[in-house]
C-alpha positions as CSV (number, residue, x, y, z in Angstrom):
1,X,0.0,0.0,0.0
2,X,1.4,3.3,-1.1
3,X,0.7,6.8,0.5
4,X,1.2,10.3,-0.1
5,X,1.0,13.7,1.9
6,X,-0.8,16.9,0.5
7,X,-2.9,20.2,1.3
8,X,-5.7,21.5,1.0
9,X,-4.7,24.0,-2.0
10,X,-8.7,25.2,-2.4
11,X,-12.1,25.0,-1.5
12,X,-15.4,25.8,-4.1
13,X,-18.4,27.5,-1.9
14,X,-20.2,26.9,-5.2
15,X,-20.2,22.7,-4.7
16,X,-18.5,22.6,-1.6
17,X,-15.6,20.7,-3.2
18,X,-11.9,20.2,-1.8
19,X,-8.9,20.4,-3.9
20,X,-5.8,18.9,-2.2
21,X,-2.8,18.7,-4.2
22,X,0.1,16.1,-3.0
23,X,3.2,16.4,-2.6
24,X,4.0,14.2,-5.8
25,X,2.7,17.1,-7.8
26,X,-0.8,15.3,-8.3
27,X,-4.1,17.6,-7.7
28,X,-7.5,16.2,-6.9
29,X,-10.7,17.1,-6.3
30,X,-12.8,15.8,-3.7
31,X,-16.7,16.2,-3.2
32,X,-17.4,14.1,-0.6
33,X,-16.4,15.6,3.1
34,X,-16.4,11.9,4.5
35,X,-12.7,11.6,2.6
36,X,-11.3,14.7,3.3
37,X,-12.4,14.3,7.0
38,X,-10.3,11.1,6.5
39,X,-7.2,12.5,5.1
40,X,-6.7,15.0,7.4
41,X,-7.2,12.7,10.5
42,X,-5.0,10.7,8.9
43,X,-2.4,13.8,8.5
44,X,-3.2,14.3,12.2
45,X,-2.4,10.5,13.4
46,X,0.9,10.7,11.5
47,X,1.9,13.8,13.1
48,X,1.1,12.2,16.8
49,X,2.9,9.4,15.8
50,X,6.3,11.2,14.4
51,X,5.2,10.7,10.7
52,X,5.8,14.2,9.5
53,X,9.1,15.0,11.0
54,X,10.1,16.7,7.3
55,X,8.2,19.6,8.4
56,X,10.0,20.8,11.5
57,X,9.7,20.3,15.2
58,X,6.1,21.3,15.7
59,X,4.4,20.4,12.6
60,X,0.4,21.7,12.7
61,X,-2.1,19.7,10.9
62,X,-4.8,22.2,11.9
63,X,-4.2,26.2,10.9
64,X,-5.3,29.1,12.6
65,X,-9.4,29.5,12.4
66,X,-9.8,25.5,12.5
67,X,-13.5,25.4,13.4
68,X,-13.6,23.3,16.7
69,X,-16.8,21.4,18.5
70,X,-16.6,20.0,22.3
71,X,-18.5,19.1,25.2
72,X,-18.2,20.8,28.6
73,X,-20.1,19.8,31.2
74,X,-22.2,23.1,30.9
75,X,-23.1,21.7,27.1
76,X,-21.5,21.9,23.7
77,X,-19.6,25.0,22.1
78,X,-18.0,26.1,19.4
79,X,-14.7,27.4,18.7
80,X,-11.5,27.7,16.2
81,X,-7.8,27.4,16.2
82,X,-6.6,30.5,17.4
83,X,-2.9,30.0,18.0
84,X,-0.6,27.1,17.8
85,X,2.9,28.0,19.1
86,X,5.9,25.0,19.8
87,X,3.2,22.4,19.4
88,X,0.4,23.9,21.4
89,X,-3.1,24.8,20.8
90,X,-5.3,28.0,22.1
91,X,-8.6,27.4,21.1
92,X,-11.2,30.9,21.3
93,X,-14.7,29.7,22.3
94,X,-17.7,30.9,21.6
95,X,-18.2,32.8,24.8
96,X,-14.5,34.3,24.2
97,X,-13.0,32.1,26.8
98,X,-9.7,31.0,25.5
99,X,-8.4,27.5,26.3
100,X,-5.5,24.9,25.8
101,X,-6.5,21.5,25.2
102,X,-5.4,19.1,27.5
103,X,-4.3,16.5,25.0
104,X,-3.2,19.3,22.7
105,X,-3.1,17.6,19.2
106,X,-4.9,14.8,19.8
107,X,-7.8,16.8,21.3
108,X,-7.4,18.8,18.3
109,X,-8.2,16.5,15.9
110,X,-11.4,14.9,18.1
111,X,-12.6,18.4,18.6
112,X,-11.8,19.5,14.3
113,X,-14.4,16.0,13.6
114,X,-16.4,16.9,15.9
115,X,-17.2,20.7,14.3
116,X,-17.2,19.3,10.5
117,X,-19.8,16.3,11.5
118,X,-21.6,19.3,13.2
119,X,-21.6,21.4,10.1
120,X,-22.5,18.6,7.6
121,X,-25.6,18.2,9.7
122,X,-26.7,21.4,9.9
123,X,-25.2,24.0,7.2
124,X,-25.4,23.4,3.6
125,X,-22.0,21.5,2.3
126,X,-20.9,24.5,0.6
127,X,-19.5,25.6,4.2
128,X,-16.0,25.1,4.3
129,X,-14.8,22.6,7.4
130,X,-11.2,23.0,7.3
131,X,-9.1,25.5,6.2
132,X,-6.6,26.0,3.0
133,X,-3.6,24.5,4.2
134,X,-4.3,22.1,6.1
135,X,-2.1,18.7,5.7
136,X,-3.5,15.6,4.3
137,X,-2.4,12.3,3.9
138,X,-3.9,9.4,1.5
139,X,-3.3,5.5,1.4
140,X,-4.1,3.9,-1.8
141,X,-3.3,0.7,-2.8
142,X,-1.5,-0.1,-6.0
């Protein structure tokens, strides 16, 4: 089984499609949100596992303004990315309370699938779930 890393080079409010191009030159498009929620988690996993060394110290598979989704015990809220510094996250709340996940990355990534199955169920999929830049990464067999 082959892989290969990428971005996310676009994204088309008119169709809500992603375009991720790869670090092998290839581009693609992708409609569905189910795949691209699968690259990036999969970016994420090989970041918490060392995979992405190549890209420095404190590689970030989720930019600044990553939408975020969690539960507190007072309910759920929303939130984004609002700084990643050395390999930690601040998060911005919806109530402007600013936080620092306790699992950092691996929070992260729960929190980032938590606000894009949140959006697919209740905005259109022209609303875009995770920002230009952010890291992919795509097993395919040969």
């Amino acid at each position: 089984m082959a892989s290969v890393k990428g971005k996310i080079t676009d994204f088309n409010k008119k169709d809500g499609s992603y375009e991720v191009t790869y670090s092998d030159g290839d581009v693609k498009t992708y409609f569905d949100i189910s795949d691209v929620m699968e690259m990036v988690n999969a970016a994420a996993d090989l970041v918490i596992s060392g995979g992405y060394k190549s890209e420095g110290k404190y590689p970030n598979p989720f930019p600044v303004n990553t939408q975020v989704y969690y539960h507190f015990p007072e309910g759920w809220y929303n939130g984004h990315v609002s700084n990643f510094d050395r390999g930690t996250y601040k998060v911005t709340w919806s109530d402007w309370s600013l936080g620092e996940p306790d699992k950092g990355l691996e929070s992260i990534k729960l929190m980032s699938t938590q606000a894009a199955q949140q959006a697919m169920g209740f905005k259109a999929d022209t609303v875009e779930k995770y920002k230009v830049g952010t890291p992919v990464y795509y097993k395919f067999k040969e």
